[in-house]
C-alpha angles and dihedrals in degrees: 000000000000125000122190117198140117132260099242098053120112089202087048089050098055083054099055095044089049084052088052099042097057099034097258117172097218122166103218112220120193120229105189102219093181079065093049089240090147082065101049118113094253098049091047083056093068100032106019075189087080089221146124138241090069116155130207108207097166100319084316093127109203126181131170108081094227089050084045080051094060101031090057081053103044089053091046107088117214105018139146104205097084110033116221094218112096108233082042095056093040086056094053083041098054086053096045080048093051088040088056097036113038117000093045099051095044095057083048097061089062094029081060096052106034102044119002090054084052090056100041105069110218097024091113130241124308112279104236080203088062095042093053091043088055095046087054103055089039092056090042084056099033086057087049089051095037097059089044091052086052098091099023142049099215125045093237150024082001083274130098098264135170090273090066080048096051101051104028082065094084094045081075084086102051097118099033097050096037087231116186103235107099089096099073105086102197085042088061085041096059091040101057093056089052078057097045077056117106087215086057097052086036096063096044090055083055085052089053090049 
């Protein structure tokens, strides 16, 4: 299988650590998205999203990080990360769903501003309107999270699951970013044993490259 992403995507990222996690032999391909490569006429060819994390699994073409997530596990016999039984499964899926629709793109509002603004030559300051905007919706989520984290050490089924993988991704960018989500204590808590993961300093060695 072949994964195209970028080291410095949080969506990429949850791919890769998923790929660590469960074994998977996965041949990382850069797409330079400083150079605008995710918008060149080949790789549109195989996402017309014109965006990273894509896998290559044979010709079947996958994006969507969280889809890639489940995919890596559901070929995978014998894992852990992705439970079989249905409301299982349902709990680890509301929280993919959450991590997609409201805590990702959060992050991403002040990610945006914040760094990637300051890699992208020509795309203009940081708006102080959307950073506030986007402070706004990740403390919002994080409180969500973090009451949640307050009786458990996993997000679901009381096991690290896809879902701790998922949303710790965009975390990567904390200090980066300056996101405001060092007050919640359970939340920290969670985080740090992500960290304490191999597929977590694993990935970040692949980021490194």
């Amino acid at each position: 299988m072949r994964l195209y992403y970028h080291p410095l995507s949080s969506n990429s990222r949850r791919a890769v650590m998923t790929a660590i996690h469960l074994g998977a032999s996965l041949e990382l391909v850069v797409v330079d998205l400083l150079k605008g490569e995710h918008r060149a006429e080949d790789f549109l060819k195989l996402n017309p999203n014109g965006k990273v994390p894509l896998l290559d699994d044979g010709g079947f073409l996958l994006w969507e990080s969280h889809a890639i997530m489940q995919y890596l596990a559901d070929v995978t016999p014998g894992q852990a990360l992705y439970p079989r039984d249905p409301q299982a499964r349902a709990d680890v899926n509301r929280w993919l769903f959450w991590s997609a629709y409201h805590f990702t793109p959060a992050v991403g509002v002040i990610s945006r501003e914040r760094v990637s603004k300051r890699m992208v030559g020509g795309s203009g300051e940081p708006d102080p309107a959307e950073i506030a905007r986007g402070e706004a919706l990740v403390m919002a989520a994080a409180g969500v999270l973090d009451a949640h984290l307050a009786s458990r050490q996993w997000i679901a089924q009381d096991a690290l699951t896809l879902a701790d993988l998922a949303i710790a991704a965009p975390l990567m960018h904390t200090a980066a970013a300056q996101l405001p989500v060092t007050g919640f204590a359970h939340l920290q808590a969670w985080f740090a044993r992500v960290q304490a993961l191999d597929a977590w300093k694993n990935s970040g060695a692949a980021a490194r490259g």
